[in-house]
N, C-alpha and C positions, 0 to 999 in steps of 0.2 A: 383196515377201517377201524378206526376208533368212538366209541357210542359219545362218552360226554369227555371234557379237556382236561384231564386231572394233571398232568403235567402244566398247562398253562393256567390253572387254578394254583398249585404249589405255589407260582412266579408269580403270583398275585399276593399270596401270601406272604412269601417271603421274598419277596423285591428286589429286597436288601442282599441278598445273598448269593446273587450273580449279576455279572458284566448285564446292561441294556444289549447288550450284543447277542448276548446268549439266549436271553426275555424274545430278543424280535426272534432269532432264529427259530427259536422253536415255535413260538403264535406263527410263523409262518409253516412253518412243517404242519403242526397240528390244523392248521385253519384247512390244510387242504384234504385229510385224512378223517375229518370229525363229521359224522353224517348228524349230530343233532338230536339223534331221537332222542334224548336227556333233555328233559324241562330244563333242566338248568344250564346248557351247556350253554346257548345264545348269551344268558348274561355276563356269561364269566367273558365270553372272548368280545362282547361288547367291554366293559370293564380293560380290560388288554388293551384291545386298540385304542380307547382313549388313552392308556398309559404310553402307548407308543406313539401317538400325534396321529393316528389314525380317523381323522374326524367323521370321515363319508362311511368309513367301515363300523364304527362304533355306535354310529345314529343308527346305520342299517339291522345292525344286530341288536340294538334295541328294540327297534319297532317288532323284530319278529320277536322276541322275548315279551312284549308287552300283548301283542297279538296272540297268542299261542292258542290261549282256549277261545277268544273271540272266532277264529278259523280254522278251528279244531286241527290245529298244523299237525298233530302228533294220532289222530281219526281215535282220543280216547275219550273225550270230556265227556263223552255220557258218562263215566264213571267217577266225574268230580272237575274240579277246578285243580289246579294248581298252585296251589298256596304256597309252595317252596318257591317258585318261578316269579309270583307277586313279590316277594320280598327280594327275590335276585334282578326283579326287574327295577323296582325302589335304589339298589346296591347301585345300579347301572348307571343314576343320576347320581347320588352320592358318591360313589367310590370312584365312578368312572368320569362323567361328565366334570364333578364336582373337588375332584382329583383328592379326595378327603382319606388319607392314614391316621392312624396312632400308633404311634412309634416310641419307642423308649423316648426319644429326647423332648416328646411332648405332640403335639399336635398337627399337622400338615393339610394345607390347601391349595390345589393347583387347579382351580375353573375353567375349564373352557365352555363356549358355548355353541352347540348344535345348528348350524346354517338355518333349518327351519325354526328353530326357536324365536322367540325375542327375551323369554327371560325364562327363569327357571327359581324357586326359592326351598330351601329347605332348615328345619331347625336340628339342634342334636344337642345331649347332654353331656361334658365333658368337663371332669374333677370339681361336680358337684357348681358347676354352672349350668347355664342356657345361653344357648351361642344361637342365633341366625344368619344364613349366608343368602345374601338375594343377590343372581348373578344375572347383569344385563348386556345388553350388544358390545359395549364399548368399557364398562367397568362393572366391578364389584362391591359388595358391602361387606364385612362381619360387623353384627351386630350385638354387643354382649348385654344380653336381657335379664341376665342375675348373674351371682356372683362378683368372685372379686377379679382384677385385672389378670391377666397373664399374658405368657409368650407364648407365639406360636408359631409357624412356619408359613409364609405365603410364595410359593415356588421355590422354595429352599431356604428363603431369608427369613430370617430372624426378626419378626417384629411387636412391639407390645403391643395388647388389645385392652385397652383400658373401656371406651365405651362403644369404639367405631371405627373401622378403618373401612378410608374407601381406594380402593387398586384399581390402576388400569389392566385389562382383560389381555390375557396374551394371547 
């Protein structure tokens, strides 16, 4: 039994660094082994399964990362909130939902959107700009709110953001 997924947290971090073959392999191994008592463990393997097209598994693992201390999942919250969990639950739209890296070669965005959703919006600061991303059923925006143009990556391609691009939703 494994308490939280640090192995499929490492694949999170470093992505790059192995086969998707070896990414699923293990979020499979690990997903059956990991009992959760870690605040933090939901969001990371939410996070994962949106990396891997997991979309019913990554929404689920949300919700119980977002729920945690609302139903005292873990029988601790009299002794506080979670505040590392809040912020792995935020990761969980951003990193996961919102498929957002930085990477050496600059910036990456891969949206998907959660079947019960209809939209989802988030900002972030990146080399001294302000980027917006409002992702809806059927497409996407980024929106560059300062700064100057740049490239970026939307599903691996290369493209400039001078003030707006809008993508259809894979």
């Amino acid at each position: 039994m494994c308490k939280q997924p640090d192995t499929v947290l490492a694949h999170f971090i470093l992505e790059d660094a192995q086969e998707l073959s070896t990414i699923r392999n293990s979020f499979d191994y690990y997903e059956k082994v990991t009992t959760h008592d870690s605040s933090l463990s939901t969001c990371i393997f939410s996070i994962m399964a949106s990396k891997l097209g997991l979309r019913d598994k990554a929404y689920e693992y949300f919700g119980e990362s977002s729920k945690l201390d609302l139903f005292n999942t873990n029988k601790n919250t009299k002794d506080g909130i979670h505040a590392a969990n809040l912020g792995g639950t935020f990761m969980s739209i951003v990193y996961g939902f919102g498929g957002l890296r930085v990477k050496e070669k600059g910036l990456f965005l891969a949206p998907v959107l959660p079947e019960a959703w209809e939209s989802y919006d988030f900002k972030m600061r990146y080399e001294n700009s302000l980027i917006q991303v409002n992702v809806k059923r059927e497409a996407f925006e980024v929106i560059l709110l300062q700064g100057a143009e740049k490239e970026i990556y939307i599903y691996g391609e290369n493209r400039l953001l001078k003030d707006r691009l809008l993508v259809e939703l894979k």
